[in-house]
Backbone as JSON Lines, residues from 0, in Angstrom:
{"i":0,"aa":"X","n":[11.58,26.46,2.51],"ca":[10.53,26.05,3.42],"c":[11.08,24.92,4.29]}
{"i":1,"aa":"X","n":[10.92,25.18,5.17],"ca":[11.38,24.1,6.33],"c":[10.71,22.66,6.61]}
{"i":2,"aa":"X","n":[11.52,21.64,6.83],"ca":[10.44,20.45,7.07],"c":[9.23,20.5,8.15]}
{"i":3,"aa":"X","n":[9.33,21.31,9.01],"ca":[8.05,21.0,10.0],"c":[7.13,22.08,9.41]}
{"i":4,"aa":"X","n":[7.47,22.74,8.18],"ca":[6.3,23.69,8.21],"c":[5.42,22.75,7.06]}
{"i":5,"aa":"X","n":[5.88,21.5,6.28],"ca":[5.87,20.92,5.59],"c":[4.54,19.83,5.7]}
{"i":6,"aa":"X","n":[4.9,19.76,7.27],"ca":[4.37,18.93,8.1],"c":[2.92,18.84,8.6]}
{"i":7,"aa":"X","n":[2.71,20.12,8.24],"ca":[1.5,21.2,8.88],"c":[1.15,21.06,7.85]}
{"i":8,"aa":"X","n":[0.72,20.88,6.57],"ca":[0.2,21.28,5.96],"c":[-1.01,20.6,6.43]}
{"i":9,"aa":"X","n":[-2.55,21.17,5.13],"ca":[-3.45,20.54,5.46],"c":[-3.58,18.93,5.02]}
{"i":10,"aa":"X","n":[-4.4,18.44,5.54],"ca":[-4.75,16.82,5.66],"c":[-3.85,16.32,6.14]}
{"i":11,"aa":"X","n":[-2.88,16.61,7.29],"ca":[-1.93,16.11,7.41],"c":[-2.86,15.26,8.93]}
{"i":12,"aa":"X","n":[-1.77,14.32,9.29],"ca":[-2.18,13.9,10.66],"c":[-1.02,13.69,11.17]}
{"i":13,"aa":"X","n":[-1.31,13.19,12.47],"ca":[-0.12,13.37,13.74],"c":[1.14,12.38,12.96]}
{"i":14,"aa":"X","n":[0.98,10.88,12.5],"ca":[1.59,9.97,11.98],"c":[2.42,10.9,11.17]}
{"i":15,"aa":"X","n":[1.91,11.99,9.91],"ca":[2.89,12.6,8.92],"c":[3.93,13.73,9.54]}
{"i":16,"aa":"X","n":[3.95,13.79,10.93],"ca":[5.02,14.47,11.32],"c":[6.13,14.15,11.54]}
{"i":17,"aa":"X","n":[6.23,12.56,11.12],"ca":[7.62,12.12,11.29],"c":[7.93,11.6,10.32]}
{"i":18,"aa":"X","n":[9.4,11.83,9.79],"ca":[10.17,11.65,8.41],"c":[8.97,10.78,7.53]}
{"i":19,"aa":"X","n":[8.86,11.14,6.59],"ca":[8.22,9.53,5.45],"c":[8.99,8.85,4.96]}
{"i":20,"aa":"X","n":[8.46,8.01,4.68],"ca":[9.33,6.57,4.48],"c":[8.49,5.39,4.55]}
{"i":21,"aa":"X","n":[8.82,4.59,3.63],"ca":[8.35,3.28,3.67],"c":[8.28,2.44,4.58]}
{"i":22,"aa":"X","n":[9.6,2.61,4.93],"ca":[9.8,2.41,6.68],"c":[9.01,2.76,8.08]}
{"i":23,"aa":"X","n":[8.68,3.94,7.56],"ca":[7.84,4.03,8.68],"c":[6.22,4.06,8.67]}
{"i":24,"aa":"X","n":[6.02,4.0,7.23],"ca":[4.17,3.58,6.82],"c":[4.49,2.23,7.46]}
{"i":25,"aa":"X","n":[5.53,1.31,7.78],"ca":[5.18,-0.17,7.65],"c":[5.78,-0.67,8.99]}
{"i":26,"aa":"X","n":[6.53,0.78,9.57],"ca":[6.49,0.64,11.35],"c":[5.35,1.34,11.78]}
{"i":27,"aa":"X","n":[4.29,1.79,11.57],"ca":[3.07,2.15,12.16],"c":[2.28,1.3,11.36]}
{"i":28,"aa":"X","n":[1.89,1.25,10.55],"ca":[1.14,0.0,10.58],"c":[1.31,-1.59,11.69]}
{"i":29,"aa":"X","n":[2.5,-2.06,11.66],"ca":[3.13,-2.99,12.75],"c":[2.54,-2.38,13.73]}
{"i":30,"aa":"X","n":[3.19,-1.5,14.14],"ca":[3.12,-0.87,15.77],"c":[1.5,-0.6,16.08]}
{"i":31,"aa":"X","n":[0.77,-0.18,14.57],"ca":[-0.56,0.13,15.4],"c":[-1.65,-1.11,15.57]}
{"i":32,"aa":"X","n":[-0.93,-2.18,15.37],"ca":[-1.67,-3.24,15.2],"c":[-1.33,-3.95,16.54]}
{"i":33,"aa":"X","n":[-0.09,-4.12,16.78],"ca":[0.53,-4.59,18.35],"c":[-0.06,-3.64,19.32]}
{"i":34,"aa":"X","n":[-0.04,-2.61,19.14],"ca":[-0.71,-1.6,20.34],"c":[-2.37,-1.87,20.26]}
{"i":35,"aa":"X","n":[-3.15,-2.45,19.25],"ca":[-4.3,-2.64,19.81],"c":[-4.69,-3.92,20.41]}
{"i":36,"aa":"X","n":[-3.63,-4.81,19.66],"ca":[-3.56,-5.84,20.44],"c":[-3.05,-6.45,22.01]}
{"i":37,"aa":"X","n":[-2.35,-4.94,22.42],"ca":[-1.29,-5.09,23.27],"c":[-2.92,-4.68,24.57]}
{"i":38,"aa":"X","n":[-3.57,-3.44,23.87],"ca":[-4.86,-2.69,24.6],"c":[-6.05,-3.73,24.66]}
{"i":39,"aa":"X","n":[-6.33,-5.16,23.86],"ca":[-7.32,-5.78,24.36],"c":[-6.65,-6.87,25.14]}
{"i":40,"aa":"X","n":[-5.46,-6.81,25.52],"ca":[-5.05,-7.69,27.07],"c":[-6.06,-6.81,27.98]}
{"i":41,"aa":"X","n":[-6.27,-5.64,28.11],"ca":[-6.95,-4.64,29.27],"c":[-8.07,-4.84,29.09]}
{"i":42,"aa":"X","n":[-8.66,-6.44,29.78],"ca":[-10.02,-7.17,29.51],"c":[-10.73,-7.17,30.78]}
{"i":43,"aa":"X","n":[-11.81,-6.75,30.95],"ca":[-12.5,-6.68,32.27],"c":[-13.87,-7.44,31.85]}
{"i":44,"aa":"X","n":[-14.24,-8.27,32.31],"ca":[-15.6,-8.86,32.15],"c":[-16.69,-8.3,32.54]}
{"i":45,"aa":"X","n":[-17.85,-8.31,31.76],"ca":[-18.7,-7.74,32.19],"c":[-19.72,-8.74,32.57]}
{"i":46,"aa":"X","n":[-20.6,-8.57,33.69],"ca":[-21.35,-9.83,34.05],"c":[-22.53,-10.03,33.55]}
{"i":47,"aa":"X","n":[-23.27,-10.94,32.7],"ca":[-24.05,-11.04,31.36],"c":[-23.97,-10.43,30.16]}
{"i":48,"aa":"X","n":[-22.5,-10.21,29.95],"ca":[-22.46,-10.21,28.96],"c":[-20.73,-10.93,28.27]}
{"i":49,"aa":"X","n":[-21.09,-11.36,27.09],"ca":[-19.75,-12.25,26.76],"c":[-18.93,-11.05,25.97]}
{"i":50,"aa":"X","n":[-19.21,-10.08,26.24],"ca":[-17.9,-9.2,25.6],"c":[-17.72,-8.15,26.77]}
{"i":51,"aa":"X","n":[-15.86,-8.63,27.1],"ca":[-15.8,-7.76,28.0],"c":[-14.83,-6.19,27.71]}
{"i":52,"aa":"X","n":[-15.2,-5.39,28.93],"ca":[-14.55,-4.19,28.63],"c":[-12.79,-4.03,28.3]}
{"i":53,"aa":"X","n":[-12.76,-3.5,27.18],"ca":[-11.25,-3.31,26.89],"c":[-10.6,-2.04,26.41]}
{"i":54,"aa":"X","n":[-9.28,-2.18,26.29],"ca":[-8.7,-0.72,26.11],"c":[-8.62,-1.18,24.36]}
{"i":55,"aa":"X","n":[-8.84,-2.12,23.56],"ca":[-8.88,-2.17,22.41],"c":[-9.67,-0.9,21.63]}
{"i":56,"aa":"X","n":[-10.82,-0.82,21.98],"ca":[-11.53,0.11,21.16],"c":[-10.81,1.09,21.42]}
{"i":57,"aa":"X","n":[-10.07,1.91,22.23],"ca":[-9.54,3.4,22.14],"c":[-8.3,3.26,21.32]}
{"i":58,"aa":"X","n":[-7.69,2.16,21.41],"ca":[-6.45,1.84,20.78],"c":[-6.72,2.11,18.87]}
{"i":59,"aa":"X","n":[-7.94,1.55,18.76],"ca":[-8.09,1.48,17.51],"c":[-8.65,2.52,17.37]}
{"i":60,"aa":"X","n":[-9.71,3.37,17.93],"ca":[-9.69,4.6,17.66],"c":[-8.6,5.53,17.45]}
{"i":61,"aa":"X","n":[-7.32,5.85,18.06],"ca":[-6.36,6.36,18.46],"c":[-5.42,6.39,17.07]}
{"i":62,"aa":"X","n":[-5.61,5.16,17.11],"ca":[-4.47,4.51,15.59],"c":[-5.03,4.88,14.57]}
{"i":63,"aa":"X","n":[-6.47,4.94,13.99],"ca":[-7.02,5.34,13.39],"c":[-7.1,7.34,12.6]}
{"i":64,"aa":"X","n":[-7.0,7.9,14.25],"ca":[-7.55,9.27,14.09],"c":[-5.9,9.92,13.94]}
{"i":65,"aa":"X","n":[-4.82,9.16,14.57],"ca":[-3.56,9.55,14.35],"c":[-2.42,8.81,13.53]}
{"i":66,"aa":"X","n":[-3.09,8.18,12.58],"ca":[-2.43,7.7,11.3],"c":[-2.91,7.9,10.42]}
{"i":67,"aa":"X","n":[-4.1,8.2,10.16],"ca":[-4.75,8.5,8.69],"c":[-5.61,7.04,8.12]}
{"i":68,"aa":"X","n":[-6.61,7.12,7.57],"ca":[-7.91,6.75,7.25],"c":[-7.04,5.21,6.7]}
{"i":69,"aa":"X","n":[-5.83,5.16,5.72],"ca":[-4.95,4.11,5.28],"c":[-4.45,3.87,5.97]}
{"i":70,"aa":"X","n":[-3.39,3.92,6.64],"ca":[-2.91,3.31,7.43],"c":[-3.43,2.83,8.7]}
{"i":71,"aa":"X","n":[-4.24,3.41,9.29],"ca":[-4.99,2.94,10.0],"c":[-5.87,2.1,9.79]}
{"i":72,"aa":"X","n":[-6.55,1.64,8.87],"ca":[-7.19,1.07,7.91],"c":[-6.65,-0.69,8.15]}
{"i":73,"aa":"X","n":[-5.15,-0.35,7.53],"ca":[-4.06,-1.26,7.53],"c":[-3.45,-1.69,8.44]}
{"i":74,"aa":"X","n":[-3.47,-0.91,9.92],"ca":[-3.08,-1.69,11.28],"c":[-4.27,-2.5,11.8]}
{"i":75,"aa":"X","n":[-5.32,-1.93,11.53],"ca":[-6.81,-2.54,12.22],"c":[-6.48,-3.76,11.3]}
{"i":76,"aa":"X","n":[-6.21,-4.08,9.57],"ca":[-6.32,-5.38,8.87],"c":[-5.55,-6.45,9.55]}
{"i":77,"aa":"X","n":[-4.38,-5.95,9.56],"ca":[-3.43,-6.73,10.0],"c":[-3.85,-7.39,11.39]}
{"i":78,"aa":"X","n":[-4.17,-6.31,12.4],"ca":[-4.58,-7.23,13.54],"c":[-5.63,-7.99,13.39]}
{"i":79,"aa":"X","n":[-6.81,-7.97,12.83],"ca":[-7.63,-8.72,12.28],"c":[-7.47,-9.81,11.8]}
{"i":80,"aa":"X","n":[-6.48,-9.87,10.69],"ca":[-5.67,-11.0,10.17],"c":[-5.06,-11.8,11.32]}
{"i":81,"aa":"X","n":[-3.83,-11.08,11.56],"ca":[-3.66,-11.85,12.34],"c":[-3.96,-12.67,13.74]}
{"i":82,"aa":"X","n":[-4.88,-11.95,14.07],"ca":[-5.99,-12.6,15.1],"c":[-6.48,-13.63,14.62]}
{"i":83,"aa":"X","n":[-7.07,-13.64,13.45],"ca":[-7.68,-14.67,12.71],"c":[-6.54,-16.1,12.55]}
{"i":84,"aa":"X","n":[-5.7,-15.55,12.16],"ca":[-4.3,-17.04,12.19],"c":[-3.91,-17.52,13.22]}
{"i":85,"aa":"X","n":[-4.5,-16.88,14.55],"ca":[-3.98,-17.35,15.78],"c":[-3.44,-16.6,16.73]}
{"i":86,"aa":"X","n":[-2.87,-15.53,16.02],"ca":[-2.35,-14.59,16.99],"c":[-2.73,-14.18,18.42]}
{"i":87,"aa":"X","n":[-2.99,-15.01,19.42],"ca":[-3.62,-14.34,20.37],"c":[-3.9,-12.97,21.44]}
{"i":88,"aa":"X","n":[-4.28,-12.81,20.25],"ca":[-4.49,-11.02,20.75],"c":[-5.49,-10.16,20.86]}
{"i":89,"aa":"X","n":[-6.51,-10.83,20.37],"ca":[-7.79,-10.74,20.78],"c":[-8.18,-10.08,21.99]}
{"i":90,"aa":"X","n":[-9.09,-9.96,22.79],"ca":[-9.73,-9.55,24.08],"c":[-8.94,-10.91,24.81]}
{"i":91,"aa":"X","n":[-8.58,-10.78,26.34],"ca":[-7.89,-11.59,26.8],"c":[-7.29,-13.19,26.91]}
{"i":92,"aa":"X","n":[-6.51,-12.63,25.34],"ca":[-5.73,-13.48,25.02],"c":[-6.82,-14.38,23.6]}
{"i":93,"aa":"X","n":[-7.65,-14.47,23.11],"ca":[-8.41,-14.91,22.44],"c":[-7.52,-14.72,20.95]}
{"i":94,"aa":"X","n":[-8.25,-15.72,20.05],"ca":[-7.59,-15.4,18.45],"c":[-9.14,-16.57,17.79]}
{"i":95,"aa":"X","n":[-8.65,-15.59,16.6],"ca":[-9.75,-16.7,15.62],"c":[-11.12,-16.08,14.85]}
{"i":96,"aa":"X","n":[-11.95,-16.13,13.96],"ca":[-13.13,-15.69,14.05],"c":[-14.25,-16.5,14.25]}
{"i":97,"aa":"X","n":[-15.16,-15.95,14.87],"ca":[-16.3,-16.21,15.16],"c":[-16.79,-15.98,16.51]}
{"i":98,"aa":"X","n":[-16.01,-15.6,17.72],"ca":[-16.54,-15.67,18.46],"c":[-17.29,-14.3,18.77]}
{"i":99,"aa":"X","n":[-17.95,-14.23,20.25],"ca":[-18.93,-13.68,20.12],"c":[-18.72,-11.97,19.78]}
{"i":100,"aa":"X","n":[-17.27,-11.69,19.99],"ca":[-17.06,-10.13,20.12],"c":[-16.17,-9.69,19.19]}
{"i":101,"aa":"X","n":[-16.16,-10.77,17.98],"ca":[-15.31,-10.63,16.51],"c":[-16.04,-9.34,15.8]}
{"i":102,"aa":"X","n":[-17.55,-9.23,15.52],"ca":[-17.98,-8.2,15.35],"c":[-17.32,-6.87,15.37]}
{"i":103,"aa":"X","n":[-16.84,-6.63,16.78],"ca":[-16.01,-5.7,17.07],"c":[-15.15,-4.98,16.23]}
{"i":104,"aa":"X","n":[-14.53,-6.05,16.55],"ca":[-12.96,-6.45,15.68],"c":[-13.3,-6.02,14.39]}
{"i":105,"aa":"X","n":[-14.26,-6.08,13.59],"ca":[-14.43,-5.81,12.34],"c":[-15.46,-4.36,11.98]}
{"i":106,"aa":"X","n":[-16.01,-3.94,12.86],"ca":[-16.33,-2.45,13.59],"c":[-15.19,-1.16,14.06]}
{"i":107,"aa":"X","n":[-14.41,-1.79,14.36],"ca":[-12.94,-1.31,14.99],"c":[-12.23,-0.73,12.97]}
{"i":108,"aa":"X","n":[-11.97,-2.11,12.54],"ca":[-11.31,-1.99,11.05],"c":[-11.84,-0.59,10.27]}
{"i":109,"aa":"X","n":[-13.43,-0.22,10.39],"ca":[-14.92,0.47,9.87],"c":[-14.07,2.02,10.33]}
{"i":110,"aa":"X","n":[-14.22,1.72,12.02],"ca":[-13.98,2.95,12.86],"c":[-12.93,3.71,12.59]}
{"i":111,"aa":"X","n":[-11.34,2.65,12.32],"ca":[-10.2,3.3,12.35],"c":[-10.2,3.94,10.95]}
{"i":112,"aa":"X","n":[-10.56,3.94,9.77],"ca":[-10.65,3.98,8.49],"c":[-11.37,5.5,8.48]}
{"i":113,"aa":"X","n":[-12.72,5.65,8.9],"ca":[-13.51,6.79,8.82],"c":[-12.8,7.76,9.73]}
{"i":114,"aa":"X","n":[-12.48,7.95,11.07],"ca":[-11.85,8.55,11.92],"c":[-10.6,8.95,11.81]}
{"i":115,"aa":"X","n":[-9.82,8.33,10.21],"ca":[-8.52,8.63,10.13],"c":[-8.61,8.91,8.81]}
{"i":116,"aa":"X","n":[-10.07,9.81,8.1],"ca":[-10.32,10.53,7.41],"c":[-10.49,11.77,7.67]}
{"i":117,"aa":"X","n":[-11.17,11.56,8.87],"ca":[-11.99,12.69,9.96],"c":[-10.87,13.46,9.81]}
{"i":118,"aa":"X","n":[-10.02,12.86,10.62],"ca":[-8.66,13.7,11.37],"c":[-7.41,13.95,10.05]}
{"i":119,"aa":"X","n":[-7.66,13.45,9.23],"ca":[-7.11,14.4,7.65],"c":[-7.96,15.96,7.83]}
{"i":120,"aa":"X","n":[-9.14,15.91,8.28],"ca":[-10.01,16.88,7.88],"c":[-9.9,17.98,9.31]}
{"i":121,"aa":"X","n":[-9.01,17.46,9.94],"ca":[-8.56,18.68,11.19],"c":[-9.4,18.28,12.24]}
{"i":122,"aa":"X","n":[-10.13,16.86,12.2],"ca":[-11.01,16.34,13.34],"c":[-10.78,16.29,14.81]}
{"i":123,"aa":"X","n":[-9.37,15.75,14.6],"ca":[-8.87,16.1,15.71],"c":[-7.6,16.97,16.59]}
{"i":124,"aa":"X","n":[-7.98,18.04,16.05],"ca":[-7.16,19.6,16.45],"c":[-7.98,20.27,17.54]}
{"i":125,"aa":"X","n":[-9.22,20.28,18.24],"ca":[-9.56,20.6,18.65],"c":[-10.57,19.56,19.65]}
{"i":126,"aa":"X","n":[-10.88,20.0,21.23],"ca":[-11.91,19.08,21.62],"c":[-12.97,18.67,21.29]}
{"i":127,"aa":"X","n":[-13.92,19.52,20.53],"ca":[-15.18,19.29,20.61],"c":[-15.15,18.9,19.09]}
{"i":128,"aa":"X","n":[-13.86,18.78,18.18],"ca":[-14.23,18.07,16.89],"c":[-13.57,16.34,17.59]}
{"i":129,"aa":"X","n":[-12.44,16.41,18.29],"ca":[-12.27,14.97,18.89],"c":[-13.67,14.05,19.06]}
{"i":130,"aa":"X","n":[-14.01,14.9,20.05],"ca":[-15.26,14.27,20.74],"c":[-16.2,13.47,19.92]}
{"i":131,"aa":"X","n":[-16.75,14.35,18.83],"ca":[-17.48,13.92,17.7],"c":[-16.61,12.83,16.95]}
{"i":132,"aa":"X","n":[-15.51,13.21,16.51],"ca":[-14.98,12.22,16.1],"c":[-14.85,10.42,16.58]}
{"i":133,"aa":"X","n":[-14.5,10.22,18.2],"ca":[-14.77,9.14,18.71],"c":[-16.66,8.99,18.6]}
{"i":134,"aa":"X","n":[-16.87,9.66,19.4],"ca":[-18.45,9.6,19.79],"c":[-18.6,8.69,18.16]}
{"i":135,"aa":"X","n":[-18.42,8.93,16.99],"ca":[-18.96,8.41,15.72],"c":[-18.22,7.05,15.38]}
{"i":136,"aa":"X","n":[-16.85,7.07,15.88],"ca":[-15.87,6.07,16.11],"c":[-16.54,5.03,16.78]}
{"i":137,"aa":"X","n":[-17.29,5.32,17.67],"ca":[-17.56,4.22,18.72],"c":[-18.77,3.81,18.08]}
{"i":138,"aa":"X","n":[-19.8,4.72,17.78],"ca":[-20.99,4.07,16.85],"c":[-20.93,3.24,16.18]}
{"i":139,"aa":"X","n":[-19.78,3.61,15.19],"ca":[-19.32,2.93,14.06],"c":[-19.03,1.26,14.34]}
{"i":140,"aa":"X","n":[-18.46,0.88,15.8],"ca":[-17.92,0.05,15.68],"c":[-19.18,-0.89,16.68]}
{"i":141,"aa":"X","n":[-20.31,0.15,17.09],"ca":[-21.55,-0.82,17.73],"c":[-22.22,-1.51,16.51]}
{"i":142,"aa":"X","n":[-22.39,-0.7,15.2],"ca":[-23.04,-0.64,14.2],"c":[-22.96,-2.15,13.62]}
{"i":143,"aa":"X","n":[-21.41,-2.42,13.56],"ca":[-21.17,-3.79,13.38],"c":[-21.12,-4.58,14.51]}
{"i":144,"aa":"X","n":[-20.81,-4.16,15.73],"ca":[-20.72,-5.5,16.81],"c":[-21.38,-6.08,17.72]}
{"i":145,"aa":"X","n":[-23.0,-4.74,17.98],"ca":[-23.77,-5.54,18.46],"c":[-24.59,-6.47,17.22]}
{"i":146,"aa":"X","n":[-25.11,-6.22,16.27],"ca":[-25.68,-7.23,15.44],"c":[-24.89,-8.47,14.85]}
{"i":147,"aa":"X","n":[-23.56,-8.52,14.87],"ca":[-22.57,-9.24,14.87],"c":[-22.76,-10.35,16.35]}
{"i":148,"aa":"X","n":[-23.06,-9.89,17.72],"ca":[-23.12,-10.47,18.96],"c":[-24.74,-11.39,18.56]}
{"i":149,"aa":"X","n":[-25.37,-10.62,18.26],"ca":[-26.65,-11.15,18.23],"c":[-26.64,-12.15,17.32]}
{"i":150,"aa":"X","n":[-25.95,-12.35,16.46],"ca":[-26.31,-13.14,15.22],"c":[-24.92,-14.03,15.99]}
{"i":151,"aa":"X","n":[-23.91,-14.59,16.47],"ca":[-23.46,-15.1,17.04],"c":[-23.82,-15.8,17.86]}
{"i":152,"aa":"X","n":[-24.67,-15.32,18.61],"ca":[-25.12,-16.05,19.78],"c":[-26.4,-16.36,20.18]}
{"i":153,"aa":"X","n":[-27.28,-16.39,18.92],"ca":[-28.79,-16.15,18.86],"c":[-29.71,-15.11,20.13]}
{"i":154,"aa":"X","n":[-28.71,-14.22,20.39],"ca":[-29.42,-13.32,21.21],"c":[-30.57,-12.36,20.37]}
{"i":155,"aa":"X","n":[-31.7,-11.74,20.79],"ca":[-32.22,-10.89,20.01],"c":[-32.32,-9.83,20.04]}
{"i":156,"aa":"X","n":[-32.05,-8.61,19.34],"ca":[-31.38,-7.51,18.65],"c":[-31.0,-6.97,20.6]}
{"i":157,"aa":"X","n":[-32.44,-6.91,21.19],"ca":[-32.22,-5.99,22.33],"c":[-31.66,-7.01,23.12]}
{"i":158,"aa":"X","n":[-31.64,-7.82,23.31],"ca":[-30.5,-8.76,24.36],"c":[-28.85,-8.48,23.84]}
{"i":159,"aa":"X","n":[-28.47,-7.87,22.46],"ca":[-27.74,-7.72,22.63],"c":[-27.29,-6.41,22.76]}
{"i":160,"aa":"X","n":[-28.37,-5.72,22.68],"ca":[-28.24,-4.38,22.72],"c":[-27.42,-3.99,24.34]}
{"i":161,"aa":"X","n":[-28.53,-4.72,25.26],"ca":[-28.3,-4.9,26.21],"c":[-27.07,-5.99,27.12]}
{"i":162,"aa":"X","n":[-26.74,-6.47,26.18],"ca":[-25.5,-7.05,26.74],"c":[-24.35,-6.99,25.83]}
{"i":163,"aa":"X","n":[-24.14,-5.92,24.78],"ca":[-22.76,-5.4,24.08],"c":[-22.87,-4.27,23.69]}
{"i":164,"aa":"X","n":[-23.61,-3.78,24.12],"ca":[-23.62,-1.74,24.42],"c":[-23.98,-0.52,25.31]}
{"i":165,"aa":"X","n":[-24.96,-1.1,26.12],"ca":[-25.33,-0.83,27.02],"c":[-24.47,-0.44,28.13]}
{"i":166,"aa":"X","n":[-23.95,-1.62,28.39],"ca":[-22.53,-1.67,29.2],"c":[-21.58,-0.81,29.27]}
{"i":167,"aa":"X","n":[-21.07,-0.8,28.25],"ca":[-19.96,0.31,27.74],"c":[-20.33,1.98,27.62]}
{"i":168,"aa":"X","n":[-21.04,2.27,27.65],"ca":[-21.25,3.78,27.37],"c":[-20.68,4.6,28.23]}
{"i":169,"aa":"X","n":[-20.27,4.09,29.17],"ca":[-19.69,5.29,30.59],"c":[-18.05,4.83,30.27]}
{"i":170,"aa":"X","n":[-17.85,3.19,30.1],"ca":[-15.78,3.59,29.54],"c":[-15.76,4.67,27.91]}
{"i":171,"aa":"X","n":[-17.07,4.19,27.25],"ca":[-16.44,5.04,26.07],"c":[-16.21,6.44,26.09]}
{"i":172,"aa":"X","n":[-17.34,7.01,27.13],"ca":[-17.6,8.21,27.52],"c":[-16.01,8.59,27.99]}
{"i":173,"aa":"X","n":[-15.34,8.29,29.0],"ca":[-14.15,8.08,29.75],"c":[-12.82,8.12,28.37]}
{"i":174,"aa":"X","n":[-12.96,7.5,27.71],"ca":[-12.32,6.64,26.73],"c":[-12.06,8.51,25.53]}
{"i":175,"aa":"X","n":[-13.47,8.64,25.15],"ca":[-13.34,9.65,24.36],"c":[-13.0,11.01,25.07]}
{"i":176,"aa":"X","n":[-13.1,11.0,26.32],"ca":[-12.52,12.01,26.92],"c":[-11.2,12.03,27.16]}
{"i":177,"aa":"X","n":[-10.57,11.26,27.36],"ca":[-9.07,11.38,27.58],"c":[-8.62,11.59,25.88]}
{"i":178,"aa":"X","n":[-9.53,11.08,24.82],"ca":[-8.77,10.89,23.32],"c":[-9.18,12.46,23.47]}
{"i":179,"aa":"X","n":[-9.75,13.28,24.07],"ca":[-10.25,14.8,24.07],"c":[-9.39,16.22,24.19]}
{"i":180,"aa":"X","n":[-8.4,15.18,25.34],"ca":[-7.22,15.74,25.95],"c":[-6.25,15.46,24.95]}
{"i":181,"aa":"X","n":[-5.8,14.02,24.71],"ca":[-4.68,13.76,23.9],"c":[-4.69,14.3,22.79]}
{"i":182,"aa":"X","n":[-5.34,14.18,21.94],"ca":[-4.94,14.47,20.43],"c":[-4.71,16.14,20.27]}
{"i":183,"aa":"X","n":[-5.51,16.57,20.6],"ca":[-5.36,18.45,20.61],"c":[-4.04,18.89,21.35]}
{"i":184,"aa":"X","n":[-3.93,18.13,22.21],"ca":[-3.07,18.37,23.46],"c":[-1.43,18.21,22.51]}
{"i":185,"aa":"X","n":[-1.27,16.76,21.36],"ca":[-0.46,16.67,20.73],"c":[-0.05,17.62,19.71]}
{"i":186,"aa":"X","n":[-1.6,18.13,18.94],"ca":[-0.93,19.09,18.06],"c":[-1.02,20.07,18.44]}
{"i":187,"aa":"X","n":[-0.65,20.26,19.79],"ca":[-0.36,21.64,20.74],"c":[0.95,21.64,20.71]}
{"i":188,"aa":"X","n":[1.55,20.79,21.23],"ca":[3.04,19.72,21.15],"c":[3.84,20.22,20.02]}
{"i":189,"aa":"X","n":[3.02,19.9,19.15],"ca":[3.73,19.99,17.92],"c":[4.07,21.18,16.75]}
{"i":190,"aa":"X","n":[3.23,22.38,17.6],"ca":[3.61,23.64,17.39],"c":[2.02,24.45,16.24]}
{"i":191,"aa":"X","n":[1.25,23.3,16.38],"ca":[-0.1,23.28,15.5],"c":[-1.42,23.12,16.3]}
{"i":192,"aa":"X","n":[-2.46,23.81,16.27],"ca":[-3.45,23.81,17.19],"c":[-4.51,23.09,16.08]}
């Protein structure tokens, strides 16, 4: 039996198509933690509201649905962590907890974990299981970050409804559509539909 047919098997995800190794559970973990950190430099402000638009959430979706429920799990910790020690990597340039869009950050950890169960489960082999897959990804990570905003900033539930979700629904929309294209599109790539 050949290694790429190896590769394919079921529960596999995009991450297990390349050699295993310790080495490389602990270069994707690294890497998927710098790449979401690298994606909330891509900070756009939104006006009334203190959390602005970023490429973080797709990043952590992404890392999540194409590393598997653990390791993904484990790049979201790490950036978390290390955000928390200072790392400034936060939404533009930010580090630390508490501020108003840490929520997120700990919504994101929720998101990448479930979504990189999903996609063990063939979630994302196809568009319309992608779709669902973010679409729940992104819930996941309002679930914790608007009530996280609100309790931060004594806003109440619908002030923050309205100023840390509201907002966003047309990039996530955008966001889960391109993850619509990519991921299927990869295990097209890769000789697996």
């Amino acid at each position: 039996m050949s290694t790429a047919s190896v590769s394919f098997r079921p529960g596999a995800v995009l991450a297990d198509l390349l050699p295993a190794s310790r080495v490389r559970d602990i270069a994707l973990v690294v890497g998927g933690a710098a790449l979401t950190g690298l994606a909330a430099q891509i900070a756009v402000p939104v006006p009334g509201s203190p959390v602005p638009v970023t490429g973080q959430t797709f990043a952590a979706l992404l890392v999540g649905t194409a590393f598997g429920a653990r390791r993904g799990f484990l790049s979201l910790a790490l950036y978390a962590l290390a955000g928390m020690a200072g790392v400034p990597w936060f939404a533009g340039g930010t580090s630390g907890a508490g501020g108003a869009s840490f929520g997120y950050v700990l919504g994101m950890l929720l998101a990448a974990t479930v979504v990189g169960a999903l996609a063990r489960r063939g979630a994302d082999r196809s568009v319309l299981r992608t779709a669902g897959t973010m679409v729940l990804g992104s819930a996941l990570i309002y679930a914790v970050g608007v009530p996280y905003l609100a309790l931060s900033t004594g806003m109440s539930f619908g002030a923050a409804v309205a100023a840390g979700l509201t907002p966003f629904l047309i990039g996530d929309a955008l966001k889960a559509a391109l993850a619509m294209g990519l991921l299927p599109a990869a295990w097209k790539l890769a000789g697996r539909k």
